[in-house]
mmCIF file of the N, C-alpha and C atoms, coordinates in Angstrom:
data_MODEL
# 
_entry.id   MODEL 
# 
loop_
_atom_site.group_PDB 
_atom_site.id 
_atom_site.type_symbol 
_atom_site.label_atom_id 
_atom_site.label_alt_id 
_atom_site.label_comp_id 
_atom_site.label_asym_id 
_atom_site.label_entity_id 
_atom_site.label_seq_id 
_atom_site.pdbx_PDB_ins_code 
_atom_site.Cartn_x 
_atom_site.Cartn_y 
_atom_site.Cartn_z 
_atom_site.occupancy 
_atom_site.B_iso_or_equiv 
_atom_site.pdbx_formal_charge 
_atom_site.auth_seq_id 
_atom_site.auth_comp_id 
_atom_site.auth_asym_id 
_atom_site.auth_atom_id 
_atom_site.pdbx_PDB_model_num 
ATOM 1   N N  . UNK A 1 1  ? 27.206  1.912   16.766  1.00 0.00 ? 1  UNK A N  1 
ATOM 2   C CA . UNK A 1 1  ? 26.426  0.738   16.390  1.00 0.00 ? 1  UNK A CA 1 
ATOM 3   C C  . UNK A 1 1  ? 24.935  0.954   16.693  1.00 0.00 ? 1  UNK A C  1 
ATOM 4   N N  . UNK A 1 2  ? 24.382  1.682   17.901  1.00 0.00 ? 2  UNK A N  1 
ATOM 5   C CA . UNK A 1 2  ? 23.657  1.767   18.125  1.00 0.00 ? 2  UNK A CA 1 
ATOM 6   C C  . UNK A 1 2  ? 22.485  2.694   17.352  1.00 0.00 ? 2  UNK A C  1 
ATOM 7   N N  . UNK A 1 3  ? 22.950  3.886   17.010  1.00 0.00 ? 3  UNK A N  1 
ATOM 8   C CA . UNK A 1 3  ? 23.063  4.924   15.609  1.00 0.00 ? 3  UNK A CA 1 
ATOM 9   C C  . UNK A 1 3  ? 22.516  3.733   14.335  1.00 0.00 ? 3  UNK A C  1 
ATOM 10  N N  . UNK A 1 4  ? 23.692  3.022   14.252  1.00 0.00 ? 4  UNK A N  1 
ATOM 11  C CA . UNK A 1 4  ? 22.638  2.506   12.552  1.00 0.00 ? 4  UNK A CA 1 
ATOM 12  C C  . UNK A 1 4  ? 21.931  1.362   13.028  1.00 0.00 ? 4  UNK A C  1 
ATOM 13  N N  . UNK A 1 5  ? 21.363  0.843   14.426  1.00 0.00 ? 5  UNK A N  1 
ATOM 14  C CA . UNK A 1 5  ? 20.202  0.146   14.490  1.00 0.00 ? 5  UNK A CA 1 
ATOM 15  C C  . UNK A 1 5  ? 19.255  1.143   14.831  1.00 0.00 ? 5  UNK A C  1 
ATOM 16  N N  . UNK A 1 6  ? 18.665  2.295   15.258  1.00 0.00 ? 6  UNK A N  1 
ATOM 17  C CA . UNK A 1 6  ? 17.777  2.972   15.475  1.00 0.00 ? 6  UNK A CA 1 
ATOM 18  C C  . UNK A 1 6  ? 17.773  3.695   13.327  1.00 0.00 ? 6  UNK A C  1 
ATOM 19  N N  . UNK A 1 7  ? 18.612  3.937   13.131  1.00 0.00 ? 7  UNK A N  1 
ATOM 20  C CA . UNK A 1 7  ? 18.652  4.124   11.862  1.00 0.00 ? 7  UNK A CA 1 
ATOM 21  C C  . UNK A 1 7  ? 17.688  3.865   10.611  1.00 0.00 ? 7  UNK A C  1 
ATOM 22  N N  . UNK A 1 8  ? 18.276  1.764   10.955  1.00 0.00 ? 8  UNK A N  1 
ATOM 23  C CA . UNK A 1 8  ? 17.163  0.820   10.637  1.00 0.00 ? 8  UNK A CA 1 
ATOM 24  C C  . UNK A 1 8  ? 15.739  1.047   10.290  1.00 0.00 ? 8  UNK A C  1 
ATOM 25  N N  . UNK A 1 9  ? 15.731  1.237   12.018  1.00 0.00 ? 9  UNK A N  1 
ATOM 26  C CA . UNK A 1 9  ? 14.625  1.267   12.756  1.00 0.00 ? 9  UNK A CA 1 
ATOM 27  C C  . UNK A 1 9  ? 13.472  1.655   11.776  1.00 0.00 ? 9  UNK A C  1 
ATOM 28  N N  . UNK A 1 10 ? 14.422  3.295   11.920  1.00 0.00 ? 10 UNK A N  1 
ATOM 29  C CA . UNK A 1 10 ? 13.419  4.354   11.414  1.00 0.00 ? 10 UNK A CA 1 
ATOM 30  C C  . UNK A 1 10 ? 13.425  4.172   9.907   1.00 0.00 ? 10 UNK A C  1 
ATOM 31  N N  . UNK A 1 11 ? 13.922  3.417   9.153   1.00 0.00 ? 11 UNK A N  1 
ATOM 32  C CA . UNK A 1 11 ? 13.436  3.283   8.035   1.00 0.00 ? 11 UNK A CA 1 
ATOM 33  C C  . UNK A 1 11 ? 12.802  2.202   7.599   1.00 0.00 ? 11 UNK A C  1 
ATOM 34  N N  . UNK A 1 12 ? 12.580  1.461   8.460   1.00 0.00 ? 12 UNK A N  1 
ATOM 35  C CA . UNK A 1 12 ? 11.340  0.421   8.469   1.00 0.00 ? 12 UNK A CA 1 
ATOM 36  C C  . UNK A 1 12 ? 10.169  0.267   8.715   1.00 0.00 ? 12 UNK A C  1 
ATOM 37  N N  . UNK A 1 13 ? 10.048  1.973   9.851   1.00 0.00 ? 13 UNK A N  1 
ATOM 38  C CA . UNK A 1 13 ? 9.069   2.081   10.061  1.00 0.00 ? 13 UNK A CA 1 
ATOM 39  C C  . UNK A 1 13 ? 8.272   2.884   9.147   1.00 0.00 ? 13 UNK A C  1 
ATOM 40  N N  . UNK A 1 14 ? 8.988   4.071   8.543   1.00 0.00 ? 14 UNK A N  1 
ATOM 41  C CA . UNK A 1 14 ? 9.091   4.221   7.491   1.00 0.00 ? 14 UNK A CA 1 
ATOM 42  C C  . UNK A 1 14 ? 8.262   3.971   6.148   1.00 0.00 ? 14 UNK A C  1 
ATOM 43  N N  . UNK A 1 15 ? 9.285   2.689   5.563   1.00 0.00 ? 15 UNK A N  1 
ATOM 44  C CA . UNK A 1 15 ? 8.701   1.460   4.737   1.00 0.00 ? 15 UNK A CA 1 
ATOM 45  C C  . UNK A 1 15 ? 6.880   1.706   4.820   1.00 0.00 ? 15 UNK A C  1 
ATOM 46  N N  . UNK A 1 16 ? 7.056   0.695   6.378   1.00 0.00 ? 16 UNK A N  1 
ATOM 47  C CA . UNK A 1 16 ? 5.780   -0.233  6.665   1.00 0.00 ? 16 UNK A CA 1 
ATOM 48  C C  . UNK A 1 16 ? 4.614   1.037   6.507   1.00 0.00 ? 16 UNK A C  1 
ATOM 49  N N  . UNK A 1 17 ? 4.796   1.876   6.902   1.00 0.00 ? 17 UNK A N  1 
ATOM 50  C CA . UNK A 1 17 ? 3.951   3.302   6.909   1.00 0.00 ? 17 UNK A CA 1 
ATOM 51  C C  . UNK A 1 17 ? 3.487   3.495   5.433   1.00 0.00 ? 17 UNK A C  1 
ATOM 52  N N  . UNK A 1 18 ? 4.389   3.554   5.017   1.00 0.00 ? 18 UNK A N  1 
ATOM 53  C CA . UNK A 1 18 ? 4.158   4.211   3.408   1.00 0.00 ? 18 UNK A CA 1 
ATOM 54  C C  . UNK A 1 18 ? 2.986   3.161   2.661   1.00 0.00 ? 18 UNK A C  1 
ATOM 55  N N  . UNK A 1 19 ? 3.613   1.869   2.723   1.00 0.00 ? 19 UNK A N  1 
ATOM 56  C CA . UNK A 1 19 ? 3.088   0.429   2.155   1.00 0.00 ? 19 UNK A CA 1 
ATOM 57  C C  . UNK A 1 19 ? 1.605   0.298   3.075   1.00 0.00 ? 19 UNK A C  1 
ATOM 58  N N  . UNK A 1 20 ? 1.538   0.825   4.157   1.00 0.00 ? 20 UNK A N  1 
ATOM 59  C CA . UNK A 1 20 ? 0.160   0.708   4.729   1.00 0.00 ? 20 UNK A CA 1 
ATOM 60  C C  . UNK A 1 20 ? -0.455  1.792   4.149   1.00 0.00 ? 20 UNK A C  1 
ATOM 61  N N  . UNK A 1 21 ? -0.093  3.398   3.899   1.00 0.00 ? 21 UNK A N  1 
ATOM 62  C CA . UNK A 1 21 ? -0.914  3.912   3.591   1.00 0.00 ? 21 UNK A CA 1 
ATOM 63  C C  . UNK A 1 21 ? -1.351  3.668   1.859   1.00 0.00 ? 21 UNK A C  1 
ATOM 64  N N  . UNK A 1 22 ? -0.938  3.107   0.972   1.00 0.00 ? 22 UNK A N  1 
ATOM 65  C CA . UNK A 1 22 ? -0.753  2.986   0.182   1.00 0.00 ? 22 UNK A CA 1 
ATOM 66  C C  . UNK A 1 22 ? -1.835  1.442   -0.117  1.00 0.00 ? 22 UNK A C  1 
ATOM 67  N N  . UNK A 1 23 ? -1.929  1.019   0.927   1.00 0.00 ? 23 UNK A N  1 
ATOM 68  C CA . UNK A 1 23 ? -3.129  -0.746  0.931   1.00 0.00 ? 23 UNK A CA 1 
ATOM 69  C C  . UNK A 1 23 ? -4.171  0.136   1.333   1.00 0.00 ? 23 UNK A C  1 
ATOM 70  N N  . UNK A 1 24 ? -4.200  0.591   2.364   1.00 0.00 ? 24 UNK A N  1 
ATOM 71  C CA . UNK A 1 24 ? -5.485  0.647   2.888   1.00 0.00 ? 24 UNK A CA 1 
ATOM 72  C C  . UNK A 1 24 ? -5.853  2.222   2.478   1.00 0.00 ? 24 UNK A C  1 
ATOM 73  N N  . UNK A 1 25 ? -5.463  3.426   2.621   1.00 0.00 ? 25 UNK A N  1 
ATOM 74  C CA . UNK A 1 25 ? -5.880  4.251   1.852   1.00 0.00 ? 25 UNK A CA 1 
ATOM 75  C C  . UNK A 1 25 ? -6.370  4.707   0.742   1.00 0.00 ? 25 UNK A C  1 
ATOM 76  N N  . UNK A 1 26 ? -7.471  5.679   0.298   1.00 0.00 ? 26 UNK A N  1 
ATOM 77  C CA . UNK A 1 26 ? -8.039  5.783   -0.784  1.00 0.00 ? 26 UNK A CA 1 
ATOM 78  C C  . UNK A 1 26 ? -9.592  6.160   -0.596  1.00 0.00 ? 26 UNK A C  1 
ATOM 79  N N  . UNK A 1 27 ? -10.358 4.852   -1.574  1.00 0.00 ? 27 UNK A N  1 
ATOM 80  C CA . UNK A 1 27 ? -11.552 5.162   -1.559  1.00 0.00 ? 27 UNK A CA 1 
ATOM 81  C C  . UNK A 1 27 ? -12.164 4.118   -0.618  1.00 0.00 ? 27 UNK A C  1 
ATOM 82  N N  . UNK A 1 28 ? -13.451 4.819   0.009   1.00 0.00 ? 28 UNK A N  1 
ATOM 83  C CA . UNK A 1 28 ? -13.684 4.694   1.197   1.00 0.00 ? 28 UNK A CA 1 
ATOM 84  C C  . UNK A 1 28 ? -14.639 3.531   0.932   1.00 0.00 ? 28 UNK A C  1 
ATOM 85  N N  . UNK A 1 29 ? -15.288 3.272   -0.138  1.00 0.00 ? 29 UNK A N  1 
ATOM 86  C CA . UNK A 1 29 ? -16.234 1.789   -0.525  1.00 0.00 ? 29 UNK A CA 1 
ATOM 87  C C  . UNK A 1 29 ? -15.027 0.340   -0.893  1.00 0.00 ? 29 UNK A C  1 
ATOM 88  N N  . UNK A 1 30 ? -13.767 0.903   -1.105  1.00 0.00 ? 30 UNK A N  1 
ATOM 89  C CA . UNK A 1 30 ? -12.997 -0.372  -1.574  1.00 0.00 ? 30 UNK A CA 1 
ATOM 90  C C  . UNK A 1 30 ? -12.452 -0.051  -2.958  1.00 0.00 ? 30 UNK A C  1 
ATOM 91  N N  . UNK A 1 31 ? -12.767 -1.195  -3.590  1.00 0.00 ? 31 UNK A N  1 
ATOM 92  C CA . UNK A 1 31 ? -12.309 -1.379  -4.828  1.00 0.00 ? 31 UNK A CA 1 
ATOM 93  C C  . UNK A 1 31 ? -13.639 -1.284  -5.992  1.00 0.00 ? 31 UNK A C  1 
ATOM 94  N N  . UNK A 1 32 ? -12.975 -0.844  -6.838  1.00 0.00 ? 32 UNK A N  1 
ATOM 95  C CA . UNK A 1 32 ? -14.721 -0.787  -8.070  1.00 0.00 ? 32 UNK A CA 1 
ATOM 96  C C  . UNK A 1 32 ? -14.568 -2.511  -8.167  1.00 0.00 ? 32 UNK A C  1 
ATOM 97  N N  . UNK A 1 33 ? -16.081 -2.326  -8.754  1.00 0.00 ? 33 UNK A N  1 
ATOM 98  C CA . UNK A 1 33 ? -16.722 -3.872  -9.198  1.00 0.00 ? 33 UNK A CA 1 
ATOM 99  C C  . UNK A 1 33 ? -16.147 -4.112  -10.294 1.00 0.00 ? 33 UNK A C  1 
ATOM 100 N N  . UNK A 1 34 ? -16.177 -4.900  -10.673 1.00 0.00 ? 34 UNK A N  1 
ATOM 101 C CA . UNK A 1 34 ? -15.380 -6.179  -11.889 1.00 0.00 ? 34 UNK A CA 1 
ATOM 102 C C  . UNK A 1 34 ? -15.789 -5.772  -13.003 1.00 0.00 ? 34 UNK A C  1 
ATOM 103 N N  . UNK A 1 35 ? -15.865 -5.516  -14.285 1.00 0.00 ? 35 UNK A N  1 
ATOM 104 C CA . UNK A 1 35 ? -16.416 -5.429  -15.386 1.00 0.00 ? 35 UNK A CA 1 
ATOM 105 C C  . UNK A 1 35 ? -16.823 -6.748  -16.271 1.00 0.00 ? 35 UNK A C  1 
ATOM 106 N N  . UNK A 1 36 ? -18.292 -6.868  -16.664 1.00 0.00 ? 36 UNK A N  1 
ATOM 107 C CA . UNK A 1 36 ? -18.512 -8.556  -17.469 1.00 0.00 ? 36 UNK A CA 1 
ATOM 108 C C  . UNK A 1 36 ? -17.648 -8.723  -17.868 1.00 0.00 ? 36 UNK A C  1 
ATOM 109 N N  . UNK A 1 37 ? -16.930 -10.610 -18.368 1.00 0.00 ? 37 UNK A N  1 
ATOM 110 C CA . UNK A 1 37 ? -16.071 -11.073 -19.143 1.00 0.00 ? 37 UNK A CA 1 
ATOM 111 C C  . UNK A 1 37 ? -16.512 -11.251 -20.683 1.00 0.00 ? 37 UNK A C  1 
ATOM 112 N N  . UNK A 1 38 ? -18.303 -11.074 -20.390 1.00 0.00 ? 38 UNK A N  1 
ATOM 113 C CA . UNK A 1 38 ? -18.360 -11.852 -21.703 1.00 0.00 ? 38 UNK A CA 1 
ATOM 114 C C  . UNK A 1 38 ? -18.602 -10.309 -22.344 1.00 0.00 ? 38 UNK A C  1 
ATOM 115 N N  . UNK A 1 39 ? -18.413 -9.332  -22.044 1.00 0.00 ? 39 UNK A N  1 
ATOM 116 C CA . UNK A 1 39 ? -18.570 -7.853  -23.042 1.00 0.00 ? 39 UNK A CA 1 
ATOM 117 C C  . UNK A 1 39 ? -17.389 -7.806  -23.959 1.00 0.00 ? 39 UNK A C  1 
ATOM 118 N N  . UNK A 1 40 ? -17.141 -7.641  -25.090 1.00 0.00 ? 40 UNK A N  1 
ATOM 119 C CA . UNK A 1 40 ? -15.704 -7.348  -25.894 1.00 0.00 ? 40 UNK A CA 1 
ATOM 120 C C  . UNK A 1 40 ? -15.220 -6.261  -25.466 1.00 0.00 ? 40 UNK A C  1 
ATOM 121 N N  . UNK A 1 41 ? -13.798 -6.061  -25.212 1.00 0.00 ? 41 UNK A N  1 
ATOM 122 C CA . UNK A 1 41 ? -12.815 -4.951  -24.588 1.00 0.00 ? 41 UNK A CA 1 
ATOM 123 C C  . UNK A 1 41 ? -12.633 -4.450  -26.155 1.00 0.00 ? 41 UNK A C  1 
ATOM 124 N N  . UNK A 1 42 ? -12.142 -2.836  -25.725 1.00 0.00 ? 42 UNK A N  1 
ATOM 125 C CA . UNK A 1 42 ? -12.148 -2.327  -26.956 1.00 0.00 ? 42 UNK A CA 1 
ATOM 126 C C  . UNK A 1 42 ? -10.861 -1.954  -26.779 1.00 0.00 ? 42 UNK A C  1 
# 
């Protein structure tokens, strides 16, 4: 029992790891700026 709660564990930590590097990793200014609404998309 103890086996598939450390199991868990480790795949939650896992998870949360991946999903953090995946938010906060990348580019180091953020996110690009917005593009005007009023320009026509092509």
């Amino acid at each position: 029992m103890v086996l598939i709660l450390l199991e868990a564990l480790a795949a939650l930590v896992i998870l949360v790891l991946i999903v953090w590097w995946t938010m906060f990793s990348g580019r180091k200014g953020g996110e690009l700026e917005a593009e005007d609404d009023d320009q026509p998309s092509r």
